[in-house]
C-alpha positions as CSV (number, residue, x, y, z in Angstrom):
1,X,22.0,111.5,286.6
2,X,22.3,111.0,282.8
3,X,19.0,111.2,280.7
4,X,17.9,110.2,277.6
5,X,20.3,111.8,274.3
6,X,22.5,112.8,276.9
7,X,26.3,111.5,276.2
8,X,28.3,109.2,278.4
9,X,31.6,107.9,278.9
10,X,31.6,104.5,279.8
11,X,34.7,103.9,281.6
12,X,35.7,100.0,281.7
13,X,38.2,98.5,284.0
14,X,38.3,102.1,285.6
15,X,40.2,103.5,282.1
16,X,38.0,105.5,279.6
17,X,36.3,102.5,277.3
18,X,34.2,104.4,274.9
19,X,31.3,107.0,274.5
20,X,27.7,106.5,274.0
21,X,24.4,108.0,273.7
22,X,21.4,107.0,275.9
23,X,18.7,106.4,273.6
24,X,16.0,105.1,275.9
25,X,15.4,104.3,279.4
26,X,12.4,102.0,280.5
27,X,11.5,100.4,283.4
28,X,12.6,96.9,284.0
29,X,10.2,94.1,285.0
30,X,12.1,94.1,288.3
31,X,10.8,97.0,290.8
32,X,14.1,100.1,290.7
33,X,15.8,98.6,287.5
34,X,15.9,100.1,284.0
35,X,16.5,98.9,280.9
36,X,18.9,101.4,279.6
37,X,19.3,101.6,275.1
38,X,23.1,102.5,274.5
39,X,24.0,104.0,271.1
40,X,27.5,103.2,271.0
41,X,29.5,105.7,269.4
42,X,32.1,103.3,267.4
43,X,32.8,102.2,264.3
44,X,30.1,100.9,262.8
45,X,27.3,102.0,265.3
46,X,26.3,99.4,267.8
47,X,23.1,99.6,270.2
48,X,24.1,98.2,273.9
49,X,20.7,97.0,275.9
50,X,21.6,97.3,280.0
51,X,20.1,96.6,283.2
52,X,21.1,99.3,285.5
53,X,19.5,100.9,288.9
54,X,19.4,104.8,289.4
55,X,22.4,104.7,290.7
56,X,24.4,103.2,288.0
57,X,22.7,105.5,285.7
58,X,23.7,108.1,287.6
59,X,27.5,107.6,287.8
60,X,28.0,104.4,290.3
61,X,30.4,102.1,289.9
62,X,29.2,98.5,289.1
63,X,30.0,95.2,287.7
64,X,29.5,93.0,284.8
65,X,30.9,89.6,284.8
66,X,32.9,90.6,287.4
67,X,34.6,93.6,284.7
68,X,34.2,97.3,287.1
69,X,31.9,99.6,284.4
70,X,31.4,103.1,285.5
71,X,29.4,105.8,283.3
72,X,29.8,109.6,283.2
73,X,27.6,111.9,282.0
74,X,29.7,114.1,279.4
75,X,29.4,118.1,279.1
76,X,29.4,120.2,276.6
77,X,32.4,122.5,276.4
78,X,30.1,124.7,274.4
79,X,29.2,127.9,275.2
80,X,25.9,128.5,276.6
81,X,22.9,130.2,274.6
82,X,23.6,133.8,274.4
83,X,27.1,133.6,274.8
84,X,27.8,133.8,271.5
85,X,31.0,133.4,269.8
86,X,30.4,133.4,266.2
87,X,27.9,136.4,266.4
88,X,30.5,138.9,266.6
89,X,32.5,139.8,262.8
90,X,35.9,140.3,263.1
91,X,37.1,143.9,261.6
92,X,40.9,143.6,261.8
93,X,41.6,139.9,260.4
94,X,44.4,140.3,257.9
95,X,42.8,139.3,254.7
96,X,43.4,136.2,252.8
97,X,44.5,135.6,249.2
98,X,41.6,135.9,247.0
99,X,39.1,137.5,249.3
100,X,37.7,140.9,248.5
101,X,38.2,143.8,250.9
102,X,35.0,144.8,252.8
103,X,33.5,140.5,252.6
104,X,31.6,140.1,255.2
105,X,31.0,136.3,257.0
106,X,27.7,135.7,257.6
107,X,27.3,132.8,260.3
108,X,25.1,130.1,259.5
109,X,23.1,130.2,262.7
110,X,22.1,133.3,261.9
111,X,20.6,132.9,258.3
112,X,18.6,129.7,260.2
113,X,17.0,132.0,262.7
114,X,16.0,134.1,260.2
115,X,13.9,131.7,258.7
């Protein structure tokens, strides 16, 4: 089930409609419903107030005005913490116009820990 700052896909008309962030979920005046705060991810920004049940929030398909909506929760591709990628300096990169023999990259998520 999707949570709060989790992303979605909201699929409309069973086709891939647009993403969103959930921004809030509340409880409805009406017992098992939530009122469910959409940041749209568009161009500009819009905020999308829905009624849903558990199951719609969860991935269920439904209806609105008789148009099938469907959300899926979205997962990072991202490594996980620990696994690392951009700890790890590269030794035998061929070396770019410009760039001194023996620079060193220095990741920025590793100055911020620092700190």
């Amino acid at each position: 089930m999707a949570v709060i700052n989790d992303l979605v896909l909201v699929h409309v008309e069973n086709k891939p409609g647009f993403y969103a962030r959930i921004e809030d979920i509340s409880p409805d005046v009406k017992p098992g419903w939530w009122q469910v705060k959409l940041l749209v991810l568009t161009f500009p920004l819009q905020i999308y107030s829905w009624i849903l049940d558990e199951s719609q929030i969860g991935g269920a398909p439904f209806t609105m005005g008789g148009t099938p909506v469907k959300l899926e929760k979205v997962v990072s591709p991202a490594p996980k913490a620990g696994k690392t990628e951009h700890s790890a300096v590269r030794q035998n990169e061929p070396k770019c116009d410009g760039e001194k023999a023996g620079a060193k990259v220095v990741p920025l998520f590793d100055r911020k820990k620092g700190k």
